[in-house]
N, C-alpha and C positions, 0 to 999 in steps of 0.2 A: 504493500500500500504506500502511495505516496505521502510524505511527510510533509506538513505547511509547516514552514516555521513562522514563530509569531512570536511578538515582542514580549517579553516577560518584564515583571521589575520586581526590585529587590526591597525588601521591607521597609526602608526608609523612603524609598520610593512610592510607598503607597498611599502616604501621607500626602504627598503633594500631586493638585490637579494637572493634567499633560496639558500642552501649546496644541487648543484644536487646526486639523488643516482643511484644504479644501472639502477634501470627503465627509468631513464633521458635518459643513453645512448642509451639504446635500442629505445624508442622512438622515440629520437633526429635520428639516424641512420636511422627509420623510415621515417622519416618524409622529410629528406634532400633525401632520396633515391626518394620518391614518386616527390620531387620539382623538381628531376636532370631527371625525366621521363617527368613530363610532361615541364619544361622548352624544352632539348630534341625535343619534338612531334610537340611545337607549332613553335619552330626554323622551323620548315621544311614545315609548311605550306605557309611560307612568300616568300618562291623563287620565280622564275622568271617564265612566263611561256604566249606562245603565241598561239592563236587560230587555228588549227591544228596540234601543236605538239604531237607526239607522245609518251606516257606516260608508258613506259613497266611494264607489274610485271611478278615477276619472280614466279615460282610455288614452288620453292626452300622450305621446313619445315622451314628450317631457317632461312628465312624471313618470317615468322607467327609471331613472337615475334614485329618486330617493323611494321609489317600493326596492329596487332592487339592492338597497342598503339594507332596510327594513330583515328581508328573506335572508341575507347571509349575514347579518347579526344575529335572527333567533337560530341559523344552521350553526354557527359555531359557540353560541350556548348550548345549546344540544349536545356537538362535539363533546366540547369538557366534560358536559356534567358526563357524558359516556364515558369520557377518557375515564373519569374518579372512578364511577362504579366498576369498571371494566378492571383498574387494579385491586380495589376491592375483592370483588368476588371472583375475576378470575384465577388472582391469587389462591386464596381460600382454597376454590374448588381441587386445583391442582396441589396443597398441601393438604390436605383432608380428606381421606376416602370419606370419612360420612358425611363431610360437605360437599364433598361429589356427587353422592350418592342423594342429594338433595337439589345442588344446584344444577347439574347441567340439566334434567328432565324438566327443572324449572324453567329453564332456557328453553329447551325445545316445545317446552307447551307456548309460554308466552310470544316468542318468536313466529307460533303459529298464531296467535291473534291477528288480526288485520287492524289495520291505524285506524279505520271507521271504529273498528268495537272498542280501541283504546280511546277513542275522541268521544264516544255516545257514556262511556262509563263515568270519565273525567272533565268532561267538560263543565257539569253544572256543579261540580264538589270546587274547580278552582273559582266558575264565578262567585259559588257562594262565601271561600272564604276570603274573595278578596272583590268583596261586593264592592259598587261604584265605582271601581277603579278598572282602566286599561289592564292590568296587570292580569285580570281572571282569562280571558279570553288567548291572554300573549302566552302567558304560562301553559294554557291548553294546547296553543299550537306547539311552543315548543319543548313539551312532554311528546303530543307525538312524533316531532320530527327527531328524538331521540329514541323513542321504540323501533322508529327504524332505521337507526342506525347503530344501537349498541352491543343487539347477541353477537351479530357476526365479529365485533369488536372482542367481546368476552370469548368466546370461543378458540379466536385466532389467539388471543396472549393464554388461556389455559393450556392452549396445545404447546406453544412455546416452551413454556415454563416449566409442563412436565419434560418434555426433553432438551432442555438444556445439558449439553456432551458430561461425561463424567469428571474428565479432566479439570475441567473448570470447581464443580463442584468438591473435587479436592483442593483445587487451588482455593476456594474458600475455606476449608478446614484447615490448609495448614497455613493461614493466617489469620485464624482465628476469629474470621467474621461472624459479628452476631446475624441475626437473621435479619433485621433489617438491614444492614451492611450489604447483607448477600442479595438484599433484593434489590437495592439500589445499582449497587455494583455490579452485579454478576447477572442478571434473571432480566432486569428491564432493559439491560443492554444488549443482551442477546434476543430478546425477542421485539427491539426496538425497529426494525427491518420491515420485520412480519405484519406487525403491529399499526407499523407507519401503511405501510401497502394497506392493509384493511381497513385503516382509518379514511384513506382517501376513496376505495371502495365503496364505503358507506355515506360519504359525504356525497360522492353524488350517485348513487342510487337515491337518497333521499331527499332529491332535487323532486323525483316523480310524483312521490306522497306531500307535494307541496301545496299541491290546489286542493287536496280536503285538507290541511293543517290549515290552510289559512282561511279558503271557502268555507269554511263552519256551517253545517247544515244538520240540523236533529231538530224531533219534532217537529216539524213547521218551522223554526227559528232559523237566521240566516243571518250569519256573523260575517261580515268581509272584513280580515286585516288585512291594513295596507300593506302590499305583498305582488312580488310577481305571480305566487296561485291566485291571491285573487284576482288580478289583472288576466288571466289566461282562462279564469272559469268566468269573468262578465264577456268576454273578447267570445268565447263561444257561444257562451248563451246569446249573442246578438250577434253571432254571425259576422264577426267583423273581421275580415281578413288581412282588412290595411293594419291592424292591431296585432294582429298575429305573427304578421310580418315585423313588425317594429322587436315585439318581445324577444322572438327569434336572435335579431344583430343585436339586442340585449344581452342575451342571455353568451351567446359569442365572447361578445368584453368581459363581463363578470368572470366568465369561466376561464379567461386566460388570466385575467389579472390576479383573482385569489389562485391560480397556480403559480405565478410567477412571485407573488408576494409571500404565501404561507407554504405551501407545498412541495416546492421546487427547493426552495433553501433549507425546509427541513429533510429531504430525501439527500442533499448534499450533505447536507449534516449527518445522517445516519452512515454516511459509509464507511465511518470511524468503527464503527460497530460489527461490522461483516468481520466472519470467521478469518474469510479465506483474505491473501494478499491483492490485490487487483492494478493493473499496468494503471500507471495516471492517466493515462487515454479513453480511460476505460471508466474513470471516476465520474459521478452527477456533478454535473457546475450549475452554480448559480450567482448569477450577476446580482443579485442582492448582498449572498451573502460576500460577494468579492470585495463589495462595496464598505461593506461594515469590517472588515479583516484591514482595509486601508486608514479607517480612520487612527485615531489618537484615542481621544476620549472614549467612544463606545466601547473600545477593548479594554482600557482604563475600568469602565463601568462592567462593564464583562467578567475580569480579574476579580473586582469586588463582590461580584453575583454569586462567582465560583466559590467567592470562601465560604461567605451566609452558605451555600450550598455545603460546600465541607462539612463545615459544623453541624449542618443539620441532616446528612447520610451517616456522619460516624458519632451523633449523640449516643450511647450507653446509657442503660437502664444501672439506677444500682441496684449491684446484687443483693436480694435480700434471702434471708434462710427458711427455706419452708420447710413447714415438718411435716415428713410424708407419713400418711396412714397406712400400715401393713395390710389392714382387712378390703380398704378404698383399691390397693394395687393389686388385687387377688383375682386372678382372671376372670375366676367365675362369675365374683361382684361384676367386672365391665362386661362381660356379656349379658350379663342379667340387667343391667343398666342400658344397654346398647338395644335389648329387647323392648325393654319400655319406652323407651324413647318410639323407636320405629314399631309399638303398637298406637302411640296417638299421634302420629305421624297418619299413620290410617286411617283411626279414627277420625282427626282433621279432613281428612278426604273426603270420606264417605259423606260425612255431615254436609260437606260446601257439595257437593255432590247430589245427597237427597233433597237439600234446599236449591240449587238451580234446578232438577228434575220437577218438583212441585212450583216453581215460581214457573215454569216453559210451561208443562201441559196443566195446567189450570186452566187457561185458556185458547193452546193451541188441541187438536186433534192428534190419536194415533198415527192415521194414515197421513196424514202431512209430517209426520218427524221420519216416517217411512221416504216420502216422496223428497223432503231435503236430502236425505241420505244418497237418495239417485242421481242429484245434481250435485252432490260434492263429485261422485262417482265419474260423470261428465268432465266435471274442472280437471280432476286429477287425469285422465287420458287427455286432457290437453296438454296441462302439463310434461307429461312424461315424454309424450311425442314431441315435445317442443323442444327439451333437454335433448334428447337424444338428438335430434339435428343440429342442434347447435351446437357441440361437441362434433359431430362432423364434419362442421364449417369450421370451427375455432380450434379447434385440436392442431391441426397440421400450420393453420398459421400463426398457431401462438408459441410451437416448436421454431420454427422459421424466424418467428423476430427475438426470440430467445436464445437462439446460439449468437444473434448478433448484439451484442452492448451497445453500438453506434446505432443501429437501426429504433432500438428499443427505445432509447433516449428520442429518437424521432416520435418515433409513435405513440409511446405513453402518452403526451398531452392531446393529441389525435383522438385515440380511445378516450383518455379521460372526459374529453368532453362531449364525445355522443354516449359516454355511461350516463353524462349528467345532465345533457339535454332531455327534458320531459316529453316523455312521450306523448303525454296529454293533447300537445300541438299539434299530434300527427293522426290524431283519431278523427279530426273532421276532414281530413283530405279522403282517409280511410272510409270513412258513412258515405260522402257520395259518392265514393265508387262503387261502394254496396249498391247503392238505390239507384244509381245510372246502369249497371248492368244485370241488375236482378238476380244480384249473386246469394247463396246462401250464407246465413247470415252468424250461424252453428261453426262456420268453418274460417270464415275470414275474416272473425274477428280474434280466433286464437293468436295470427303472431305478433295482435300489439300486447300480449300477456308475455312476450321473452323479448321484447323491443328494448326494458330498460335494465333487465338482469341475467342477459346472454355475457356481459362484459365482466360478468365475475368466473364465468369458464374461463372468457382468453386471459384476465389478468392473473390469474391462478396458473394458470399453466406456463405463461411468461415466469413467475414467481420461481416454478418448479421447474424450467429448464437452468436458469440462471443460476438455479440452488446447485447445479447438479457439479460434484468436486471435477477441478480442472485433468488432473490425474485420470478420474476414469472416462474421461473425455484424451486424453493422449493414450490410454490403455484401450480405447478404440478403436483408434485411428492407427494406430503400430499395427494391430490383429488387421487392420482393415474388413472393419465389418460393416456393409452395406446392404441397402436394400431395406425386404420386411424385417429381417434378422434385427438391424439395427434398431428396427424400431420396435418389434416383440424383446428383446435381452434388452437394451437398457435405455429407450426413452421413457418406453409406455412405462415399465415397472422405476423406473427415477419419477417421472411425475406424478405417480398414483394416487399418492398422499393428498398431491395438490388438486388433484384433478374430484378429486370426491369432496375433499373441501369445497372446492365450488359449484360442481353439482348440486350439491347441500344447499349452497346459499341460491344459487341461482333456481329451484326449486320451492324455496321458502318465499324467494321473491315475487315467484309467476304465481304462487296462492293468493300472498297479497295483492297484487296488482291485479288480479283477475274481478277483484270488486271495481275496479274503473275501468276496465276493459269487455267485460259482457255488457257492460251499460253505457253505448256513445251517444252522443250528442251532438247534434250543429244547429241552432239554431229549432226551428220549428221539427229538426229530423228527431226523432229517437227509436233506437235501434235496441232490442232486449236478446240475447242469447241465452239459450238453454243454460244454468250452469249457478253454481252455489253461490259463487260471486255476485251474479247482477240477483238473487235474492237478498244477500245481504244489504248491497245500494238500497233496493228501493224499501226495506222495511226501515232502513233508517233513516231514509227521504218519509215517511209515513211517521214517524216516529214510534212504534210498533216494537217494546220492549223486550217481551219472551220471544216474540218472534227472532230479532235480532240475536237474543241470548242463545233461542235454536241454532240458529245459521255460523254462531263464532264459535258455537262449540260442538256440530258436526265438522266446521273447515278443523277445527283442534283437534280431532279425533282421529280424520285422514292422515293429519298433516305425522300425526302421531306413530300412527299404525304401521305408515313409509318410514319412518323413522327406523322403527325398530324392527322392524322385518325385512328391509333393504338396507337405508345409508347407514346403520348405526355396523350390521356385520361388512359393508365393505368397510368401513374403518377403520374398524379391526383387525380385518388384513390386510388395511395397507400399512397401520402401526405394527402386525409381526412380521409382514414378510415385504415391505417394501422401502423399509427404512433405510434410505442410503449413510452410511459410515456405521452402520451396526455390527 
């Protein structure tokens, strides 16, 4: 890896401020510019606002600029508050088999929720406790726009975590790191790569879920926050394609500038982190950060960052002396204890369980909890068909731009931004061409359901060629192995891993998205498909509460059942038998 050198100073040096140079200002200009946006954005979240007010937007181009502030402030509150919980509990899971054994199935049920059932649940609990204020409505959108974006976040750093190589974990023992030391140092660094890559995964996929985070629609009520979703759900609902167009060359700027601002210089930054050595040709740049490595002061401020940081990776608890119970450490006490626990662990279950079963059919019928069941049935064969071809498409050219690091570097913001371009846009081009040629309506409207999370197969698989050790890449190339060989011995089994990870995700993503994809809209058109999705839309356009509770917890039940009778056993073999350096 190549080595930046950078100015250091010496203790008495820290005491005094550096002579800023040109790059100071530019930076400094930087930086105060970026403070005066988002102080700006968050001012306007805090207004006043009461339960039926009417909230206009205007379709004007010249308000793109401040909705489009609006949307990627609540996207990167979102961010965080995932980043926090994502070390939280994916920590946890992966030190605790019986927090594993709680947390991830928690993951994969909630993950099956759709952002409609998260928004119909939460929505009137944050206006109510932050009644009369802007704040109830902002916090609803951005709770949703962190449901989707934080399992797949949790997931990627528990995988990490638990395998982090051995070596290292001895090199924590034999310098006697405490556990937070080792996490700091050793665990967040190593899966800081992985981590970063799925953080930006989730940032725009969750560009899609932005017209219901922000378009607010339960029972009858209809929330517009100033937002590019809502600017793209009034732009359809009136049919306005000069709008459409506008949002569009919006959405273009946005998505480069927050890659070029936040994204780009943290993936440069992570390369400090990679196992392996990599040719400096070969390393992320980023004109940001080249920018801030020339100043004076900012690394000055930097030096400073880094020590608060010291101190507060290598704080020590003091030891204190516990007196351990001989009969509390007695195996048969923790099994017997480990039983109780996981008998109301059940009990918990069954109860939430018997009370959503009496709160649904109260008032819905048998044969309709039968007839939801055949339209999850529906979604899930679109689904699966849709995975499978996209994997056909994406397979061979995500090997392709993954043996090349120049290429990759091309392309990542390419992909990045039709991952994060909403589909939404594309479903009224989509409706009339349904209705101009009288096509069935069961069938073509399946591929806007893998339109915006086809891009976690090919970035997964980019991930996993790139992962793959340079060695058994020259231990190929010597044997000269080509053809299918090369690619049955060791691409398909080197990217396995990654390639079911996204599978995963890009299958979790087409359940959700399939609630705004069986249901299009343009204007006067609407278009309804067979399929568990567009039941869920319109019961929560009705506001129709067991029903809805029906519909999110057959999608949980499918989403469930795939889980562990497909993806949960291929992960399992690609964790024993495809783990490259095992």
């Amino acid at each position: 890896m190549a080595i930046r050198t950078q100015h250091t100073y010496s203790k008495n040096e820290v005491t005094r401020w550096p002579v800023p140079n040109s790059w100071d200002v530019l930076a400094l200009l930087l930086v105060i510019t970026l403070i005066v946006l988002l102080a700006y954005g968050t001012t306007a979240m805090v207004g006043r606002y009461e339960v039926g007010q009417t909230l206009t937007i205007s379709l004007s181009p010249w308000m793109l600029p401040y909705y489009a502030l609006r949307s990627v402030l609540r996207m990167l509150l979102a961010l965080m508050l995932s980043t926090l919980v994502t070390f939280v509990f994916g920590t946890w899971a992966a030190k605790s088999r019986s927090a594993e054994r709680i947390i991830i199935p928690l993951v994969d049920i909630l993950q099956s929720v759709p952002v409609l059932g998260f928004l119909s649940i939460t929505v009137v609990g944050f206006i109510v406790l932050f009644k009369g204020s802007m704040l109830g409505p902002e916090c609803a959108a951005i709770f949703a726009i962190f449901t989707a974006q934080v399992w797949n976040m949790i997931l990627s750093f528990y995988q990490s975590v638990r395998n982090v190589p051995h070596d290292l974990k001895e090199a924590s023992q034999m310098f006697h790191l405490s556990a937070w030391q080792s996490f700091w140092k050793i665990e967040v660094p190593y899966a800081m790569p992985s981590l970063l890559w799925n953080a930006m995964i989730s940032m725009s996929g969750s560009w899609v879920f932005l017209v219901a985070s922000e378009a607010i629609s339960v029972a009858h009520q209809e929330i517009l926050l100033p937002g590019i979703g809502s600017y793209i759900s009034v732009a359809i609902a009136q049919a306005n394609s000069h709008a459409l167009w506008a949002v569009i060359v919006t959405m273009f700027i946005v998505i480069f500038l927050y890659d070029q601002i936040i994204f780009r210089p943290l993936v440069a930054w992570s390369e400090k982190f990679k196992a392996e050595e990599t040719d400096g040709d070969d390393e992320a740049q980023s004109w940001l950060l080249d920018l801030f490595h020339r100043t004076r002061l900012f690394i000055f401020m930097g030096h400073c960052i880094r020590m608060v940081a010291d101190r507060f990776v290598n704080v020590r608890r003091k030891q204190q002396t516990v007196r351990r119970v001989a009969w509390f450490e007695g195996r048969r006490w923790q099994q017997c204890v480990t039983g109780i626990f996981w008998v109301l662990v059940a009990a918990i279950v069954v109860f939430c369980l018997s009370v959503l079963w009496q709160f649904i059919f109260s008032s819905v019928a048998y044969q309709e909890g039968l007839h939801v069941i055949f339209l999850g049935l529906m979604t899930a064969t679109r689904v699966f068909v849709l995975i499978g071809l996209s994997c056909v498409i994406w397979v061979p050219i995500g090997v392709l731009i993954g043996l090349h690091p120049k290429a990759s570097r091309m392309v990542q913001p390419i992909a990045q931004f039709f991952a994060a371009f909403p589909a939404n846009l594309l479903f009224p081009v989509v409706a009339m061409w349904i209705v101009h040629n009288h096509l069935n309506v069961n069938i073509w409207v399946s591929p806007l359901m893998i339109l915006g999370t086809q891009w976690y197969i090919l970035f997964n698989v980019i991930a996993g060629v790139m992962a793959l050790p340079k060695n058994m890449h020259h231990a190929v190339g010597t044997l000269n192995v080509r053809g299918w060989l090369w690619w049955y011995r060791f691409v398909l089994p080197g990217i396995f891993p990654y390639l079911i990870t996204g599978m995963i995700t890009a299958a979790g993503g087409a359940w959700n998205i399939s609630i705004i994809a069986e249901v299009v809209d343009w204007g006067n058109v609407h278009l309804v498909a067979v399929g568990l999705g567009a039941y869920i839309a319109e019961m929560t356009a009705l506001g129709d509460f067991p029903r809805i509770a029906l519909g999110i917890f057959v999608m949980s039940s499918w989403v469930l059942l795939f889980n562990y009778v497909l993806w949960r056993p291929l992960y399992q073999l690609a964790e024993k038998r495809f783990q490259v350096g095992e």
